[in-house]
PLY file of the C-alpha trace (Angstrom):
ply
format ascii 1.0
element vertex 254
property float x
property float y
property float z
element edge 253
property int vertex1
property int vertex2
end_header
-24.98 -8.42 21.40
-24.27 -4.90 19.71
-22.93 -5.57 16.35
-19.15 -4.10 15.67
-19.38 -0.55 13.19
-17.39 -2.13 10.21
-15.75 1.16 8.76
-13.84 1.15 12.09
-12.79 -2.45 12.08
-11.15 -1.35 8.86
-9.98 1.96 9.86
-7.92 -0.05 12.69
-7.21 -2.68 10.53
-5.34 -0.06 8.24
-3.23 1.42 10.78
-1.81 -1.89 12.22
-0.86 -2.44 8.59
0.68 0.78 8.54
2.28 0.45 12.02
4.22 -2.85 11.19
4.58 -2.64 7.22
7.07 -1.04 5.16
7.88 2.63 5.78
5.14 3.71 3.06
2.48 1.61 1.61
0.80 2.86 -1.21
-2.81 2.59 -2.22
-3.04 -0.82 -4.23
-1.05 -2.18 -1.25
-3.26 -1.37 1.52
-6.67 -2.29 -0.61
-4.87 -5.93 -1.72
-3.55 -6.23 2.04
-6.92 -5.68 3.94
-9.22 -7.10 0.76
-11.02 -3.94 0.37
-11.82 -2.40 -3.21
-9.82 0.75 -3.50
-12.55 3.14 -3.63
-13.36 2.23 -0.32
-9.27 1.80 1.05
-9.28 5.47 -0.40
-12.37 6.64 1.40
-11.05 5.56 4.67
-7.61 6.97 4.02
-8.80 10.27 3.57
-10.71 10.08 6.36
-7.87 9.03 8.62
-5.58 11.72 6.66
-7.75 14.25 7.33
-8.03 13.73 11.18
-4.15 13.77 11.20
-4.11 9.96 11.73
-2.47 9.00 8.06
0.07 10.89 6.29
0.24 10.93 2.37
3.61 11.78 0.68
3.22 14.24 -1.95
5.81 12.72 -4.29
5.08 8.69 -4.07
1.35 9.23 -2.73
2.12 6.44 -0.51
0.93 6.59 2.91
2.11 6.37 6.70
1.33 6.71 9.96
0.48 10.48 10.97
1.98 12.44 14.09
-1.76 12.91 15.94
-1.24 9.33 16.91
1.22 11.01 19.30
-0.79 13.99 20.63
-3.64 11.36 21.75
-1.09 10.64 24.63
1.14 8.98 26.78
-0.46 5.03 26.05
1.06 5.10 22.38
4.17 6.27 23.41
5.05 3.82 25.95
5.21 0.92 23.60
7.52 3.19 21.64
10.88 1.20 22.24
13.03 4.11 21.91
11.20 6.16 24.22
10.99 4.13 26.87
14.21 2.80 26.53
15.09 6.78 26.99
13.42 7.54 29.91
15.61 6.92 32.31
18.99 8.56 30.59
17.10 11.94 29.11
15.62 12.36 32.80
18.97 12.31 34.28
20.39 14.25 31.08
18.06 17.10 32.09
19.38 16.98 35.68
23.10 16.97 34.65
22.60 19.81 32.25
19.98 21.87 33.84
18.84 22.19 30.13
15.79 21.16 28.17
15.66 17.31 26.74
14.37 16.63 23.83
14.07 13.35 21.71
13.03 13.08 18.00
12.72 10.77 14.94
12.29 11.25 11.09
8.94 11.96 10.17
7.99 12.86 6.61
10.70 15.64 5.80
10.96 16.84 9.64
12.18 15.80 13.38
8.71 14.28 15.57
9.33 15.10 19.19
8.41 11.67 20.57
9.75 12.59 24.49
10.14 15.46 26.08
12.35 16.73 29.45
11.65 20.29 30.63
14.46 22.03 32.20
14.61 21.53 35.79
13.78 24.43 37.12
10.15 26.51 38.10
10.02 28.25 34.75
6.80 28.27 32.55
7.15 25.76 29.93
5.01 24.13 27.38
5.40 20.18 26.40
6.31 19.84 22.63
6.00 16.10 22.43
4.04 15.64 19.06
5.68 19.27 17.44
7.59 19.02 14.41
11.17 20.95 13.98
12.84 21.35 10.42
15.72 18.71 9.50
18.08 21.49 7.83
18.61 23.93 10.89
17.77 21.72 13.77
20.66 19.95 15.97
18.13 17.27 16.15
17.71 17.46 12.60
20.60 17.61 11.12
22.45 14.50 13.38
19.49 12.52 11.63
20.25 13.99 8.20
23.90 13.35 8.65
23.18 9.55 10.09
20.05 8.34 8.34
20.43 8.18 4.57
16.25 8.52 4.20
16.67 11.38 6.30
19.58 13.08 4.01
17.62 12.49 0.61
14.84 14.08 2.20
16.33 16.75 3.66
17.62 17.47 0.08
14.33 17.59 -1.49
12.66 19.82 1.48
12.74 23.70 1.56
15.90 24.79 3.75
14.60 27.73 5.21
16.41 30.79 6.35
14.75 31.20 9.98
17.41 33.36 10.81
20.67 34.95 9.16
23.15 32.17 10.72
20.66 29.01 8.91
22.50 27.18 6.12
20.31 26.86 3.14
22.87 26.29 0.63
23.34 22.63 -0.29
27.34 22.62 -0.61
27.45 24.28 2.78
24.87 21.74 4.46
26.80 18.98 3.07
29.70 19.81 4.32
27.64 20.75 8.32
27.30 17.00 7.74
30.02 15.90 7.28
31.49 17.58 9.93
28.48 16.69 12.43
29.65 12.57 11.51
33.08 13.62 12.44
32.33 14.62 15.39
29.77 12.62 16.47
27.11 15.10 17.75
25.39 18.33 15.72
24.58 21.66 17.27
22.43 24.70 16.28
23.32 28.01 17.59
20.48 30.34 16.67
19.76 29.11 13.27
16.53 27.60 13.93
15.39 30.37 17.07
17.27 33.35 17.85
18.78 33.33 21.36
18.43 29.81 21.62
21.15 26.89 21.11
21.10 23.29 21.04
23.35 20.02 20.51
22.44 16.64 19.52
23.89 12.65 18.88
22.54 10.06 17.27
20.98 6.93 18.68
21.80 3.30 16.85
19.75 0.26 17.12
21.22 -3.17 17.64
22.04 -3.58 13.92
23.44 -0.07 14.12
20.84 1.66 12.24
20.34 5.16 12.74
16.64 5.42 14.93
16.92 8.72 16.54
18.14 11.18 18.11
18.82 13.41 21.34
19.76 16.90 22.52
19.52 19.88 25.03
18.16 23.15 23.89
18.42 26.34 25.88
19.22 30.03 26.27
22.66 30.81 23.89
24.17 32.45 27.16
23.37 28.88 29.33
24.44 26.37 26.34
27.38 28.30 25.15
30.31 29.76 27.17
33.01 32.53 24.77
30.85 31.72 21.83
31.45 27.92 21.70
29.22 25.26 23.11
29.85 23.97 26.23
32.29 20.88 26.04
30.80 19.19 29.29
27.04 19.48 27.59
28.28 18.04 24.43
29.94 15.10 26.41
26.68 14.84 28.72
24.56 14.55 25.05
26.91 12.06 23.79
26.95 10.30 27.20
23.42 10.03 27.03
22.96 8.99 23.30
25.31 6.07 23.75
23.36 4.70 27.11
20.57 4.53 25.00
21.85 3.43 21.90
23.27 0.08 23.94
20.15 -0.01 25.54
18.88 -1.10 22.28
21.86 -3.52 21.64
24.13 -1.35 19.42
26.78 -1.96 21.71
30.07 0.24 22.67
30.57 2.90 19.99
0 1
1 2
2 3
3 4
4 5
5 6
6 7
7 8
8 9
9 10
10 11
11 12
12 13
13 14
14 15
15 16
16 17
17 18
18 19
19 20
20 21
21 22
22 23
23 24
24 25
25 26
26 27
27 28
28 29
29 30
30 31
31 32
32 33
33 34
34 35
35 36
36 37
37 38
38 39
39 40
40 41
41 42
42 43
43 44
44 45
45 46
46 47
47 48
48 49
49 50
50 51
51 52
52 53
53 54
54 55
55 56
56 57
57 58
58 59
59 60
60 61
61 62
62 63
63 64
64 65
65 66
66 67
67 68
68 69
69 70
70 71
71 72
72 73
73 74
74 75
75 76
76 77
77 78
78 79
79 80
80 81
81 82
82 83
83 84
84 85
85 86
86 87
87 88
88 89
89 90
90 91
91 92
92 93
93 94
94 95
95 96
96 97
97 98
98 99
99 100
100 101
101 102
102 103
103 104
104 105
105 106
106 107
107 108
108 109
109 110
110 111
111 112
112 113
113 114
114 115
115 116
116 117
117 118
118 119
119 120
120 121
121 122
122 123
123 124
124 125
125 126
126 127
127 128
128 129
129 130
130 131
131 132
132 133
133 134
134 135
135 136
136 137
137 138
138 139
139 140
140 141
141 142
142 143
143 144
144 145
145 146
146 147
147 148
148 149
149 150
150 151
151 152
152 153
153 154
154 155
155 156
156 157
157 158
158 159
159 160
160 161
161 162
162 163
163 164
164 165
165 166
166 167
167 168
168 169
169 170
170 171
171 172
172 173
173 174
174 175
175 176
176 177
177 178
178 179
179 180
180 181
181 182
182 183
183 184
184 185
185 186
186 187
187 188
188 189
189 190
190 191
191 192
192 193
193 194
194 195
195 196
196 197
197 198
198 199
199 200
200 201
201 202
202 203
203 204
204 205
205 206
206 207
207 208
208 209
209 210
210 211
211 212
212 213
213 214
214 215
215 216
216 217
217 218
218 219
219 220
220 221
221 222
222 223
223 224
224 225
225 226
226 227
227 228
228 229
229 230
230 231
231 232
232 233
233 234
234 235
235 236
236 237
237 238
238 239
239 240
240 241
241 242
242 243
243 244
244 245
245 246
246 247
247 248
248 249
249 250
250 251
251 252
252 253
């Protein structure tokens, strides 16, 4: 009987721990967790970390899972609670809109795409599911920066970028796009993140109400916007959608 290859046993071993811990484990913690000396926790971390598997935050130096998990395919993803409890709603959000769908989470200081919709239509497009888009400018980005509060401290320790002339950098100004965005419920983006392109957003809530995503359309400014205002029946359809999967989850009316 072939013998197991034991720096793989821990290898896996570390990213269970890492996939049902805390948010962030640091060093000590995953050495005392698995019973490893921390030379050799830190050996296999850097391994993992620099295959895109493991994720080290610059400040803490604490560790989490890394977004490559996600480009390996479709078989991690569809234990993903969210997304599959999105499936259904973003595919018929697509539909109703005729627009993009996208789906994203925190990750480190940015938006993971963890599902994506392409616009229904025969146009060339590429799948983004495992991309990264910037909290700050993002519709995506900025619902989960005005809902999450480990999204908002993050988002004020990150670079805000000017991508374009219309991004808000400056914090008293951002503060007060968030505000606004948990006013109304939804966030939008109208070339500040990718010029000629628009998007709007909601948040989705768990069944303790918690913040654990978000969803939005993203298209042409001319398709998503009508007299230089977004669309009031796409915003509705993006609300629509983040509610049906928000009480999927068991959040419940909002």
């Amino acid at each position: 009987m072939a013998r197991n290859i034991q720096s793989l046993e821990r290898a896996a071993a570390m990213l269970r721990l890492l996939a049902g811990g805390e948010r962030r484990l640091g060093l000590s913690d995953i050495a005392s967790s698995l019973g490893l000396a921390k030379g050799t926790a830190h050996g296999i971390l850097r391994t993992l970390q620099q295959e895109g598997f493991v994720e080290q935050e610059a400040a803490s130096g604490r560790y989490q899972l890394g977004a490559e998990l996600l480009r390996l395919g479709t078989t991690y993803l569809d234990v993903h609670e969210l997304r599959a409890r999105a499936l259904v709603w973003t595919d018929d959000l697509a539909r109703s809109s005729g627009e993009s769908v996208y789906l994203g989470v925190l990750h480190q200081q940015g938006v993971l795409i963890v599902h994506h919709v392409f616009r229904p239509d025969d146009s060339r497009q590429v799948l983004e599911v495992g991309a990264m888009q910037p909290l700050h400018s993002t519709a995506l980005g900025k619902v989960l920066s005005a809902y999450d509060p480990v999204a908002h401290s993050e988002v004020l320790e990150a670079e805000r970028k000017a991508f374009t002339p219309r991004t808000i950098s400056e914090l008293d100004q951002f503060e007060g796009v968030l505000d606004l965005t948990r006013a109304r419920g939804y966030a939008d983006d109208v070339e500040e993140t990718w010029t000629g392109v628009a998007s709007v957003s909601a948040p989705i809530h768990n069944r303790r109400r918690m913040p654990v995503g978000a969803v939005g359309i993203t298209g042409a400014v001319e398709r998503v916007c009508k007299d230089g205002e977004l669309r009031p029946d796409l915003i509705a359809a993006v609300r629509d959608c983040a509610r049906a999967v928000s009480r999927d989850l068991g959040a419940g009316r909002f």
